[in-house]
N, CA, C and O atoms as a MOPAC input file, in Angstrom:
PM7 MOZYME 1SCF
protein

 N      4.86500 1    -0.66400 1    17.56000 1
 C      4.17300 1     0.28900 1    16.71400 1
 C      5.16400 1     1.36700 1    16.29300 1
 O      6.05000 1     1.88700 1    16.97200 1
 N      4.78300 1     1.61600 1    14.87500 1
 C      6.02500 1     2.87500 1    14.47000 1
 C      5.43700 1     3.76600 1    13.73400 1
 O      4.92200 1     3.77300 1    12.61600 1
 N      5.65300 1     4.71400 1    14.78900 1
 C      5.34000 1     6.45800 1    14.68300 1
 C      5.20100 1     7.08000 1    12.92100 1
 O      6.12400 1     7.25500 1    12.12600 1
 N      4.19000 1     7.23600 1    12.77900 1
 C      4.74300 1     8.13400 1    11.51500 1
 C      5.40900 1     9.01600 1    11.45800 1
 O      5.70900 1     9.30200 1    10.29900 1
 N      5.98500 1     9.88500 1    12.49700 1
 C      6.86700 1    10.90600 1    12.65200 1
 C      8.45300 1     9.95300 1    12.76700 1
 O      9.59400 1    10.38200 1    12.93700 1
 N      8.19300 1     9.20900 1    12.67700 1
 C      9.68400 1     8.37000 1    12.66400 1
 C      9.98500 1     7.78800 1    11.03300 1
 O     11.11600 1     7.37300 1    10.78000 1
 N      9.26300 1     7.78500 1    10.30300 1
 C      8.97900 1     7.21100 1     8.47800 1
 C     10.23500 1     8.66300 1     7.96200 1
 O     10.60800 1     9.74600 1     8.41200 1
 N     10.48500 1     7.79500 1     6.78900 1
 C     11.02000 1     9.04900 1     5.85300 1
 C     10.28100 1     9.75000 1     5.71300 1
 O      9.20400 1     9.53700 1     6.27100 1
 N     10.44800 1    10.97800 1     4.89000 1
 C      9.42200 1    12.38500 1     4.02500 1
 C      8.53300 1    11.36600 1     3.30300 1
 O      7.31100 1    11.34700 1     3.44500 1
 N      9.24000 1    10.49000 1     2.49400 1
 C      8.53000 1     9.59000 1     1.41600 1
 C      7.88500 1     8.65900 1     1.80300 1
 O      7.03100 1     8.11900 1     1.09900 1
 N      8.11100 1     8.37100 1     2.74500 1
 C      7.07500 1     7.35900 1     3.85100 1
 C      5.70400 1     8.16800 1     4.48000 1
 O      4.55400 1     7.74000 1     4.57500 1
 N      6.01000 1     8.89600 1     4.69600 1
 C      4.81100 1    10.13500 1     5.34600 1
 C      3.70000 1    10.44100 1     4.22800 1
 O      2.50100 1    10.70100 1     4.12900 1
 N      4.90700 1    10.23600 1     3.40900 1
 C      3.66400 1    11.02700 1     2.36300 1
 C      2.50200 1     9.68400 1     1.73400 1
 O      1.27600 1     9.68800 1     1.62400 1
 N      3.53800 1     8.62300 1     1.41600 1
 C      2.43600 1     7.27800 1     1.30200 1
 C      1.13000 1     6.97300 1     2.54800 1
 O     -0.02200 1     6.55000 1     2.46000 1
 N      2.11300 1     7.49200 1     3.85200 1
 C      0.66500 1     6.76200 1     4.62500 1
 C     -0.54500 1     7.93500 1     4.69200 1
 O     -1.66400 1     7.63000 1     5.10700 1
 N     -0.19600 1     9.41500 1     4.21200 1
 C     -1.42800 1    10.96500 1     3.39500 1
 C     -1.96700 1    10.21700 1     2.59800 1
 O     -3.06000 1     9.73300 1     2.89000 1
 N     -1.45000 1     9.97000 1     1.58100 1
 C     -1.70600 1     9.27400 1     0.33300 1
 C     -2.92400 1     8.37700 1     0.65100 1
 O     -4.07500 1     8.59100 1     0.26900 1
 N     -2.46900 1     7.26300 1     1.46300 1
 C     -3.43500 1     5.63300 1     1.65000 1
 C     -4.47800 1     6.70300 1     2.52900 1
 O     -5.69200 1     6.72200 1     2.32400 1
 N     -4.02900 1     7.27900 1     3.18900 1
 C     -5.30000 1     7.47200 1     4.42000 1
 C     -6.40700 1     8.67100 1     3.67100 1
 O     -7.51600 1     9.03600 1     4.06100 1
 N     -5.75200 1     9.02200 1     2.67200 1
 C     -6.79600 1     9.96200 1     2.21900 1
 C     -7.48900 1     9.56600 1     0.93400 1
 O     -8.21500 1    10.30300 1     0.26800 1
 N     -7.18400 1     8.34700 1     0.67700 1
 C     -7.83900 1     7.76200 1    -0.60800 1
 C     -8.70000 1     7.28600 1    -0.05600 1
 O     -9.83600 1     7.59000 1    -0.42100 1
 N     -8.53800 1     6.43800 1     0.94100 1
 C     -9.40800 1     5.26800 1     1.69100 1
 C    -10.59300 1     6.23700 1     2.22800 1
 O    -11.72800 1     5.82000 1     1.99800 1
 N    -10.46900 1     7.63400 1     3.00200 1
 C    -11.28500 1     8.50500 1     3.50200 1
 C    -12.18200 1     8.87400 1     2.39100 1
 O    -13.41000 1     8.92400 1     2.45800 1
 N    -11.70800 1     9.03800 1     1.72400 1
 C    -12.61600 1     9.57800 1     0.41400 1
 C    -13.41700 1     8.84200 1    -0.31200 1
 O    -14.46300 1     9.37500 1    -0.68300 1
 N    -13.16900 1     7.55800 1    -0.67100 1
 C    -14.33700 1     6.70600 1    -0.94600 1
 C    -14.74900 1     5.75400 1     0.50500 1
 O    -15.74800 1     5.03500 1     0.50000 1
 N    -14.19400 1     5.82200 1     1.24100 1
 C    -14.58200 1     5.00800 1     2.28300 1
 C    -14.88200 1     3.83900 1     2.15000 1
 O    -15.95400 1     3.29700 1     2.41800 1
 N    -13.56800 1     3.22600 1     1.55700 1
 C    -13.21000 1     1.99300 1     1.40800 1
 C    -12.81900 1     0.96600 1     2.73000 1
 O    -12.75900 1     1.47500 1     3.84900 1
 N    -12.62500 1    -0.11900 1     2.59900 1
 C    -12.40200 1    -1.01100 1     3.23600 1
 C    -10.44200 1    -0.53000 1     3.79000 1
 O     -9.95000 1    -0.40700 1     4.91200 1
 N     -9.88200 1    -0.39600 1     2.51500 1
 C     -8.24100 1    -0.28600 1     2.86700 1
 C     -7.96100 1     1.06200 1     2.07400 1
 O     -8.71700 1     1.67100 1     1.31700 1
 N     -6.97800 1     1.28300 1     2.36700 1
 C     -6.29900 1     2.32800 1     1.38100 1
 C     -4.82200 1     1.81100 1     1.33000 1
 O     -4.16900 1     1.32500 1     2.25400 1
 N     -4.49100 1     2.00600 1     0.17200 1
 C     -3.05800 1     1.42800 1    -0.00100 1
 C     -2.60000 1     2.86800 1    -0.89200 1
 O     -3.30500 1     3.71200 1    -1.44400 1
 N     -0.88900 1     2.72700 1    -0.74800 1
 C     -0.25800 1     3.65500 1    -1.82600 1
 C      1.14700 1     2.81400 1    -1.65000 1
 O      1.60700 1     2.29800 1    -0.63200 1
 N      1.58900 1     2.84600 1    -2.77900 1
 C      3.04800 1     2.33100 1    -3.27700 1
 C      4.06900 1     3.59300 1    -3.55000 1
 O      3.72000 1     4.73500 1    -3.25100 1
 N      5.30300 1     3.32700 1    -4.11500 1
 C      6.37200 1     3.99700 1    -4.67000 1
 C      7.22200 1     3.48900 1    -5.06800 1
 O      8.07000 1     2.89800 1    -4.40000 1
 N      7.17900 1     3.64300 1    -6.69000 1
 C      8.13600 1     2.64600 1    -7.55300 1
 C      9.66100 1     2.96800 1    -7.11700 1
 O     10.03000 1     3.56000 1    -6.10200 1
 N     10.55500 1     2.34600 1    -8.29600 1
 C     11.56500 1     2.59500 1    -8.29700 1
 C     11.62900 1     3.86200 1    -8.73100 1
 O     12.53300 1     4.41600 1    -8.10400 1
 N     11.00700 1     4.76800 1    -9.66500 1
 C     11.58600 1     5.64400 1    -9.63200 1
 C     10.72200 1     7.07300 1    -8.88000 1
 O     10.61800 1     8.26700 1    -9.15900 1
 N     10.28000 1     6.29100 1    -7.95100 1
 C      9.84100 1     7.88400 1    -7.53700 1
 C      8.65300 1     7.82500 1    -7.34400 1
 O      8.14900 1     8.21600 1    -6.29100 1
 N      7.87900 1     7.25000 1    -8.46600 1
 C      6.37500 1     7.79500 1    -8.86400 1
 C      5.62000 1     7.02100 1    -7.49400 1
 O      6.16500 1     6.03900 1    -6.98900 1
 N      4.34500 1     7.55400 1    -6.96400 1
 C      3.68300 1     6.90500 1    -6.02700 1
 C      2.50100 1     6.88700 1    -6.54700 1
 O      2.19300 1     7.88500 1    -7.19700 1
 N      1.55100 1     5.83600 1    -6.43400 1
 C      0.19000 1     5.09300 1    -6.94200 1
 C     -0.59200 1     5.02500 1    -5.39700 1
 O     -0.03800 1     4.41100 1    -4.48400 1
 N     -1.81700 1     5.65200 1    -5.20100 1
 C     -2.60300 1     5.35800 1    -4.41100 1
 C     -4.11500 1     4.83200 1    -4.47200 1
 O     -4.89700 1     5.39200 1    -5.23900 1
 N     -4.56500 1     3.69100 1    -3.61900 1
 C     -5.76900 1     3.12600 1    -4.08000 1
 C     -6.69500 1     3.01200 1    -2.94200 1
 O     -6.37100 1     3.21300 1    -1.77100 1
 N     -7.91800 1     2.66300 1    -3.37000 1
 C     -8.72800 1     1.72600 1    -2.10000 1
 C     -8.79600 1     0.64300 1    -3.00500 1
 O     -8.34400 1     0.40200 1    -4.12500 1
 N     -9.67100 1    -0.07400 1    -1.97300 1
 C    -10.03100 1    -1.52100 1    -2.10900 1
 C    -11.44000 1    -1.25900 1    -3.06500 1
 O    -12.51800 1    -0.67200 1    -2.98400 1
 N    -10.77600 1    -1.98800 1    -3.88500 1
 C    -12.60900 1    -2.86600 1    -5.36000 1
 C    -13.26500 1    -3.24000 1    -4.66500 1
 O    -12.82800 1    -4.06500 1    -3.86200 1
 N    -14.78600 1    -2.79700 1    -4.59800 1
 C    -15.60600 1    -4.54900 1    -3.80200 1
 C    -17.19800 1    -4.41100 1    -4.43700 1
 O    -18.15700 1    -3.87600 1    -3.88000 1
 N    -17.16100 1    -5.05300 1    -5.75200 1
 C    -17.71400 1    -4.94800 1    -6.57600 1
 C    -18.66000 1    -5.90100 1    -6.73300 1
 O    -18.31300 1    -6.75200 1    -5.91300 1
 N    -19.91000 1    -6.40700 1    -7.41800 1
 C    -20.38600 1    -7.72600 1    -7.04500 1
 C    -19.40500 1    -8.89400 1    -8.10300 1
 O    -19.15900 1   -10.09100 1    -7.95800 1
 N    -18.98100 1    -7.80000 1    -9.28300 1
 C    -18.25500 1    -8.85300 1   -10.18400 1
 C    -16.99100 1    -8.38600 1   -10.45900 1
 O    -16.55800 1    -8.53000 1   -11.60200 1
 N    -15.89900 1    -7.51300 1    -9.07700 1
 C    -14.62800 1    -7.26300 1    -9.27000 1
 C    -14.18400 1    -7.04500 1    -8.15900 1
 O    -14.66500 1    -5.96400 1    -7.81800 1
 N    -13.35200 1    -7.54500 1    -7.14300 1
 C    -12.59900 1    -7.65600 1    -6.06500 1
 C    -11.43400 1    -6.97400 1    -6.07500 1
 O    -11.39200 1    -6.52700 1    -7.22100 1
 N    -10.46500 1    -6.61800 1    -5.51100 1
 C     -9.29100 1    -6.32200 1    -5.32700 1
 C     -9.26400 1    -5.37400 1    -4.37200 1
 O    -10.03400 1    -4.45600 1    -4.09100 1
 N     -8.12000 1    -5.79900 1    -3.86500 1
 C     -7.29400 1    -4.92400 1    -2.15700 1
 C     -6.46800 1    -3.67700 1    -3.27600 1
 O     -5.96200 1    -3.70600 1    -4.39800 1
 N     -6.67900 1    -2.73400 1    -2.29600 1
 C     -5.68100 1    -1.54600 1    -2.40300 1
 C     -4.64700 1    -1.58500 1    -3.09200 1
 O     -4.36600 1    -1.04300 1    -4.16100 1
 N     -3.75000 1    -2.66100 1    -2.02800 1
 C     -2.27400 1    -2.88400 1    -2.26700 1
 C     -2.57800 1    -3.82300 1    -3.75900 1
 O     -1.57000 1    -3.78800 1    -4.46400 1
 N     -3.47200 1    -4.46500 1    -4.25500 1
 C     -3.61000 1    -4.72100 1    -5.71400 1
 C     -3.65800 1    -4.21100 1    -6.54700 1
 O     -2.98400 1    -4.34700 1    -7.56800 1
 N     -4.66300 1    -3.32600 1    -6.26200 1
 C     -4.76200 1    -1.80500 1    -7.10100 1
 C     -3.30200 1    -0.97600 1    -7.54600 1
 O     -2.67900 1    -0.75900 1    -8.58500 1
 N     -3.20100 1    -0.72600 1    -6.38900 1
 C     -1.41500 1    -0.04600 1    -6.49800 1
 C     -0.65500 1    -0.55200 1    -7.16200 1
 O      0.23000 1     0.04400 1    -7.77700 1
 N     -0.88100 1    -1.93700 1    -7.17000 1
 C      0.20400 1    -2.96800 1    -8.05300 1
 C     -0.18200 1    -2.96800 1    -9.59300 1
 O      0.67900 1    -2.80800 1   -10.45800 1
 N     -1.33700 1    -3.13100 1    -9.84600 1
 C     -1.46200 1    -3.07300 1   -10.79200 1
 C     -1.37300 1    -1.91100 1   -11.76100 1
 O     -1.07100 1    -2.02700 1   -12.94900 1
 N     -1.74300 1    -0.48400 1   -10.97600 1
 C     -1.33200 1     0.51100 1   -11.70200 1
 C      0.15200 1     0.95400 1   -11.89700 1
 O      0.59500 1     1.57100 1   -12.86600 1
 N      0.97200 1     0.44300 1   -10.58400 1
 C      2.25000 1     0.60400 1   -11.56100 1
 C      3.12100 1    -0.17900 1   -12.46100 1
 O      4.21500 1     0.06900 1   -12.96900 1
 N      2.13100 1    -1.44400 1   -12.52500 1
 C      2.54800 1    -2.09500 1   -13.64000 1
 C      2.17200 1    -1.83600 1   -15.04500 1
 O      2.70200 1    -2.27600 1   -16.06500 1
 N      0.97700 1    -0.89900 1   -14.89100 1
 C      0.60700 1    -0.18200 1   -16.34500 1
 C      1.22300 1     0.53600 1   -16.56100 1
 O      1.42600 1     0.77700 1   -17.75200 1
 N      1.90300 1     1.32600 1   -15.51600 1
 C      2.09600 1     2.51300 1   -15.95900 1
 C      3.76200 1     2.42800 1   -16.11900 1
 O      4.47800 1     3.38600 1   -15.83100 1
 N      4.32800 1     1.04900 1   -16.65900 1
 C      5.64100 1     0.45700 1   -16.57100 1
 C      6.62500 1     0.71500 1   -15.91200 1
 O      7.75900 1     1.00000 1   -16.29600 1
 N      5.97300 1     0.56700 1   -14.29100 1
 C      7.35900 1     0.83300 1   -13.66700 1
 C      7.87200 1    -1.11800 1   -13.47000 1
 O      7.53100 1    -2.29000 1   -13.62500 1
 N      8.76900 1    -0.30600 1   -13.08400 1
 C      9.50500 1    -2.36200 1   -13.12600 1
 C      9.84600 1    -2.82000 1   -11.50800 1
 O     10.18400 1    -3.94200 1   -11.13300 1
 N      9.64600 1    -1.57000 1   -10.65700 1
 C     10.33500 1    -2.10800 1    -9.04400 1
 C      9.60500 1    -1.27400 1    -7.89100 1
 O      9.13000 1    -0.20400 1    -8.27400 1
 N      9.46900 1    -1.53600 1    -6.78300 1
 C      8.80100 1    -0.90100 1    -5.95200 1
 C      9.94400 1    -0.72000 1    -4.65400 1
 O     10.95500 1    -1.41700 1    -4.57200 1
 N      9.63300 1     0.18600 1    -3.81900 1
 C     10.60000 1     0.30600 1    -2.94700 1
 C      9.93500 1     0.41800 1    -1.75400 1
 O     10.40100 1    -0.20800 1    -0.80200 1
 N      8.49200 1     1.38300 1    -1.52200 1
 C      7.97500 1     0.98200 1    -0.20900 1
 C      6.13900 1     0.65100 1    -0.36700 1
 O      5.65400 1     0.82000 1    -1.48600 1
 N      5.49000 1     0.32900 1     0.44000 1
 C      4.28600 1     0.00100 1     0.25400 1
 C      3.56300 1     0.44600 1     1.78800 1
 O      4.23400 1     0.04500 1     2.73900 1
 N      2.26200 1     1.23600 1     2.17900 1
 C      1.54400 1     1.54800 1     2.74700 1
 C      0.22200 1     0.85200 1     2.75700 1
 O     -0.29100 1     0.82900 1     1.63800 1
 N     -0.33300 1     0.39500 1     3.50800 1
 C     -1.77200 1     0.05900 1     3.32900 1
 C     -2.12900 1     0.13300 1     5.02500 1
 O     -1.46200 1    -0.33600 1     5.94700 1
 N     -3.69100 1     1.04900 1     5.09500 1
 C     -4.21000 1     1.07100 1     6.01900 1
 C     -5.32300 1     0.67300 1     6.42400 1
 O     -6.25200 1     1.46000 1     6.24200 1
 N     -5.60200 1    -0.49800 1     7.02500 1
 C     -6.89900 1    -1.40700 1     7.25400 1
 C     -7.02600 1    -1.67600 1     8.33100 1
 O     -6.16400 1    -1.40100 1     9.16600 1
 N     -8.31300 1    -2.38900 1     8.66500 1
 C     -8.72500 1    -2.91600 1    10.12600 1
 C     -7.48600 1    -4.38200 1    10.47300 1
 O     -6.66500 1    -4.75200 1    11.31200 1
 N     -7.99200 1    -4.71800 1     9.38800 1
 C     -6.78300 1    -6.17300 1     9.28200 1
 C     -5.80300 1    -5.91500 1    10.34200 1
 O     -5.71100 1    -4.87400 1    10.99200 1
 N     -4.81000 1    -7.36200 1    10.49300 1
 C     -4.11100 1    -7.30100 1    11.45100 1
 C     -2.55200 1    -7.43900 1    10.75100 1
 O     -1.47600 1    -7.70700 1    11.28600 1
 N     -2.87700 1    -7.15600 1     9.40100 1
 C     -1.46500 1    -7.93500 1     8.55900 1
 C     -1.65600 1    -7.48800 1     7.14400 1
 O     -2.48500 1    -6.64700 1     6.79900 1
 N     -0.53600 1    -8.33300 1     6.07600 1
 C     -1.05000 1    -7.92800 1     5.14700 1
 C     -1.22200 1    -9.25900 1     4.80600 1
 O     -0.70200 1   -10.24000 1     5.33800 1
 N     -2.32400 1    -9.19300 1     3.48200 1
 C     -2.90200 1   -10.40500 1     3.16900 1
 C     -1.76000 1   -11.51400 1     2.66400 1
 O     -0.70900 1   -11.00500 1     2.27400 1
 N     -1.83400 1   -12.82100 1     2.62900 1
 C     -1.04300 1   -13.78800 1     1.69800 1
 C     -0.85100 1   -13.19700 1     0.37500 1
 O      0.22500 1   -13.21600 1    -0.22100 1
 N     -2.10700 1   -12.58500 1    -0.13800 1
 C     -2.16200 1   -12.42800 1    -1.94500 1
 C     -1.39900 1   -11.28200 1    -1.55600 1
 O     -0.23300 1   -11.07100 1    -1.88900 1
 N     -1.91500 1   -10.75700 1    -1.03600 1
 C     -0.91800 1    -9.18500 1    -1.09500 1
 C      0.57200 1    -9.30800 1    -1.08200 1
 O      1.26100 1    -8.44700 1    -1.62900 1
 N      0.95900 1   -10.06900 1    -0.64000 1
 C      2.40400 1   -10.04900 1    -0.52000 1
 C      2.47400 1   -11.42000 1    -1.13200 1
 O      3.25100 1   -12.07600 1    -0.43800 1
 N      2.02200 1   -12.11900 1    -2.09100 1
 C      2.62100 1   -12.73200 1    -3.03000 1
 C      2.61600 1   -11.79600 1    -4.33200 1
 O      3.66900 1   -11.66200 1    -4.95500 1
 N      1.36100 1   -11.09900 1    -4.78400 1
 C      1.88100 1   -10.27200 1    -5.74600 1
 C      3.15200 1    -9.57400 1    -5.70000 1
 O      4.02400 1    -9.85100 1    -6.52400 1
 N      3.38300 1    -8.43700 1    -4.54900 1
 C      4.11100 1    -7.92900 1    -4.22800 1
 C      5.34100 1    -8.79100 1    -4.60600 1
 O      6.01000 1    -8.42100 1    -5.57100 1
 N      5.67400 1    -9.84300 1    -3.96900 1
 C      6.89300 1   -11.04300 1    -4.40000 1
 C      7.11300 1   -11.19100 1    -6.17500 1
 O      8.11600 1   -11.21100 1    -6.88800 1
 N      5.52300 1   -11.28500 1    -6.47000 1
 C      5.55500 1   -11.30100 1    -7.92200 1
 C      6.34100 1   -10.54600 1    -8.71900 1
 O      6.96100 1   -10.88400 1    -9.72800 1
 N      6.24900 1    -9.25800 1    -8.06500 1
 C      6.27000 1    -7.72300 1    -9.46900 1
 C      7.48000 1    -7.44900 1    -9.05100 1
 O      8.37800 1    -7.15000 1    -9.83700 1
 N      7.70100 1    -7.54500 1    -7.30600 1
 C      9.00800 1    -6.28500 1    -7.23100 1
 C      9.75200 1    -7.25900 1    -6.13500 1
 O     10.25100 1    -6.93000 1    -5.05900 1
 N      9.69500 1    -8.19900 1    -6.57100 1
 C     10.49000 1    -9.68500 1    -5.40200 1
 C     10.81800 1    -9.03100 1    -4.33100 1
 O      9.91100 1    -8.46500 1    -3.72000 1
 N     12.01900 1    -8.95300 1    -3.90100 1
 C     12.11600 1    -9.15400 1    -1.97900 1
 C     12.64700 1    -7.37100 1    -1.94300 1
 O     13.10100 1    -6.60500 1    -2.79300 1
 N     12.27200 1    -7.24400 1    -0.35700 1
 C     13.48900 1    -6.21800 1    -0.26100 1
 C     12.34000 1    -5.01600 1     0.24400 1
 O     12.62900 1    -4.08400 1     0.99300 1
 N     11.17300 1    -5.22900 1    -0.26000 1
 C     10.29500 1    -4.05800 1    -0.33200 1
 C      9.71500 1    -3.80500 1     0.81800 1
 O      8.97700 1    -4.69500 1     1.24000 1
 N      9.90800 1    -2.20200 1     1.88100 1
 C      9.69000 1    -1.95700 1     3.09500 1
 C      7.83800 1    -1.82900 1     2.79100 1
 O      7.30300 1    -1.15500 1     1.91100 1
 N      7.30200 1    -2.51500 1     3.60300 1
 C      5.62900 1    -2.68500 1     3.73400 1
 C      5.19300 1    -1.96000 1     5.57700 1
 O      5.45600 1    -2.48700 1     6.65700 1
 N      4.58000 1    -0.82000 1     5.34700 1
 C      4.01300 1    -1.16200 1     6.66600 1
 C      2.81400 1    -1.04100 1     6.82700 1
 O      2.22500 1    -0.61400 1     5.83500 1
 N      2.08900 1    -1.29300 1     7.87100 1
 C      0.97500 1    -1.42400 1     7.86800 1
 C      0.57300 1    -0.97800 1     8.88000 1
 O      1.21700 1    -1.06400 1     9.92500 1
 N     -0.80900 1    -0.29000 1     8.77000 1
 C     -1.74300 1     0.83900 1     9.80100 1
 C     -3.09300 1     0.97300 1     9.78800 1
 O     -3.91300 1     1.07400 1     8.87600 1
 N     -3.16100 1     0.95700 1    10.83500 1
 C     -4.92300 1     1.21500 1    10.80400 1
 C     -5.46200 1     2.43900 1    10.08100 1
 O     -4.79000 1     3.40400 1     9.71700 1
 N     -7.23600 1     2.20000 1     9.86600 1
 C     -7.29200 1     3.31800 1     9.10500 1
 C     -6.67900 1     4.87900 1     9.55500 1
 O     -6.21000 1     5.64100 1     8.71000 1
 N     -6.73500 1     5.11400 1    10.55300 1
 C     -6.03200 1     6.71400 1    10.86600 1
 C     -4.59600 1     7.10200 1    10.37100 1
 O     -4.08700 1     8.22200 1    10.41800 1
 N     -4.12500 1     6.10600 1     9.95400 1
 C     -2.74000 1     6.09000 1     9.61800 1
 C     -1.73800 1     6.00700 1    11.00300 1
 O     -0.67800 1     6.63200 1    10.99100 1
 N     -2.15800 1     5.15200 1    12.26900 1
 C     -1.49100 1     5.01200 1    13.00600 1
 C     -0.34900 1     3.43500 1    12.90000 1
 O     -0.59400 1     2.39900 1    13.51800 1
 N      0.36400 1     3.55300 1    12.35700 1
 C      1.10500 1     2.15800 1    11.81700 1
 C      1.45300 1     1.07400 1    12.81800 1
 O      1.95400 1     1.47100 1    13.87100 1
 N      1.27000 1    -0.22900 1    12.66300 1
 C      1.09900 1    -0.97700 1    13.22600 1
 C      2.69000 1    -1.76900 1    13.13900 1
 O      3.46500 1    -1.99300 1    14.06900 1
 N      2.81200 1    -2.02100 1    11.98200 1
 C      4.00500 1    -3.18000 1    11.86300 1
 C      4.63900 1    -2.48000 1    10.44000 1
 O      4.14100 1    -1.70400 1     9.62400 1
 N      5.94500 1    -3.11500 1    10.53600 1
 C      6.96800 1    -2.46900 1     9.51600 1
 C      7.60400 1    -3.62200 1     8.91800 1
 O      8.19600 1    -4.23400 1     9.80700 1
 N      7.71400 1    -4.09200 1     7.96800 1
 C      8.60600 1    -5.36900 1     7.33400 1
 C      9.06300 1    -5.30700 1     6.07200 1
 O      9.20600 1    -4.19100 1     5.57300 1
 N      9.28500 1    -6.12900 1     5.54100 1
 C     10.55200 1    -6.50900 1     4.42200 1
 C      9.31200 1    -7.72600 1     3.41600 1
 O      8.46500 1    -8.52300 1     3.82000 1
 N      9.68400 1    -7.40500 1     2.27400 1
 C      8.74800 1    -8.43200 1     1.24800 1
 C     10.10600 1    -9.50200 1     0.94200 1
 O      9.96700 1   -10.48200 1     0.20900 1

């Protein structure tokens, strides 16, 4: 398990970000990203009767509107034990390998740290 007091500034601030989006609608996940250049996107999870999507989808998709071209770290905080297959094939999709992911329960206590 890895401390949020051990994350960069910019890491800290993604797992505020996820944990206070997710608190606020009281979603299933909360996710937040940070492109290449900086900008950070935070989401919950869709769960709609006729629109689905995880956090970390959400996130993806808004910084693909909002034309960023690369991602550098990714946050998502869920009950889950991982991150999903889709989740980290999009992720593979948009901003291929390299991208630090970690993952935490809802309190923002982080569970696992990896590489896309």
């Amino acid at each position: 398990m890895t401390a949020a007091s051990e994350l960069s500034a910019e890491d800290r601030k993604l797992v505020t970000l996820a944990r206070a989006t997710r608190a606020r609608t009281g979603a299933a996940e909360g996710a937040a990203v940070r492109d290449g250049d900086g900008r950070t996107y935070a989401a919950a999870t869709v769960d709609l009767p006729s629109l689905k999507v995880s956090a970390v989808g959400v996130c993806i998709a808004m910084a693909v509107a909002s034309g960023s071209r690369a991602l550098e770290a990714v946050v998502v905080l869920t009950e889950a034990e991982g991150l999903p297959d889709a989740d980290r094939a999009a992720l593979a999709d948009f901003a291929g390998g390299g991208v630090v992911v970690h993952v935490g329960d809802p309190r923002g206590a982080l569970r696992a740290t990896s590489r896309t």
